[in-house]
N, C-alpha and C positions, 0 to 999 in steps of 0.2 A: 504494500500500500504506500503511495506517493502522496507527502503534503506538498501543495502549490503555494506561494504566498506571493501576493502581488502586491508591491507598493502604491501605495498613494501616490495621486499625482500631484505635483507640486504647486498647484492652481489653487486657491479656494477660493472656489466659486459662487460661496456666499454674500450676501451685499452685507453692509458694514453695521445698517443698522438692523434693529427688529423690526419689522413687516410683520408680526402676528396681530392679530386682535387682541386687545385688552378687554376681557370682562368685568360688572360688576357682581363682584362674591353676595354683595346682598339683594341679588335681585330677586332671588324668590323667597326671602325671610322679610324682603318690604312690599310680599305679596303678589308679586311677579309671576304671569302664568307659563307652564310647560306646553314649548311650540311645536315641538315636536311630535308626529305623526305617531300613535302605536301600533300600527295596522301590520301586520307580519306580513313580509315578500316575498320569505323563504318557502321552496313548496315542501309540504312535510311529507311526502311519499320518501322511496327509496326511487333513488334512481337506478342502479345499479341492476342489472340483469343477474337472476339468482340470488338474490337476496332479499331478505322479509326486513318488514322493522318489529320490533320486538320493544323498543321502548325509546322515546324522546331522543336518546341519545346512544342507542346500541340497533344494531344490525345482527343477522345472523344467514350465512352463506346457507343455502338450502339446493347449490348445484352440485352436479358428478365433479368427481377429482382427477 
């Protein structure tokens, strides 16, 4: 087995300053409503050929070997 390690490149391509949004931490302790969507997009089937869902977060293979 072979480790590769590739350097960094000597660029940082980052801009200087922050460009993140700043939030306010009290916005929902001063009543502030969640905008966000609950609506699940995930499809809860299996997709997988040969295989069952058995529970939220388990599968279980039901093809030939």
């Amino acid at each position: 087995m072979s480790i590769y390690y590739f350097s960094r490149s000597p660029i940082d391509r980052r801009e200087s300053d922050d460009v993140r949004e700043a939030f306010d931490l009290d916005y929902f302790t001063d009543g502030g409503l969640e905008r966000r969507d609950f609506v699940e997009r995930r499809n809860l089937g299996e997709r997988r050929a040969d295989w069952v869902r058995v529970s939220t977060w388990s599968s279980v293979y039901i093809g030939k070997q």
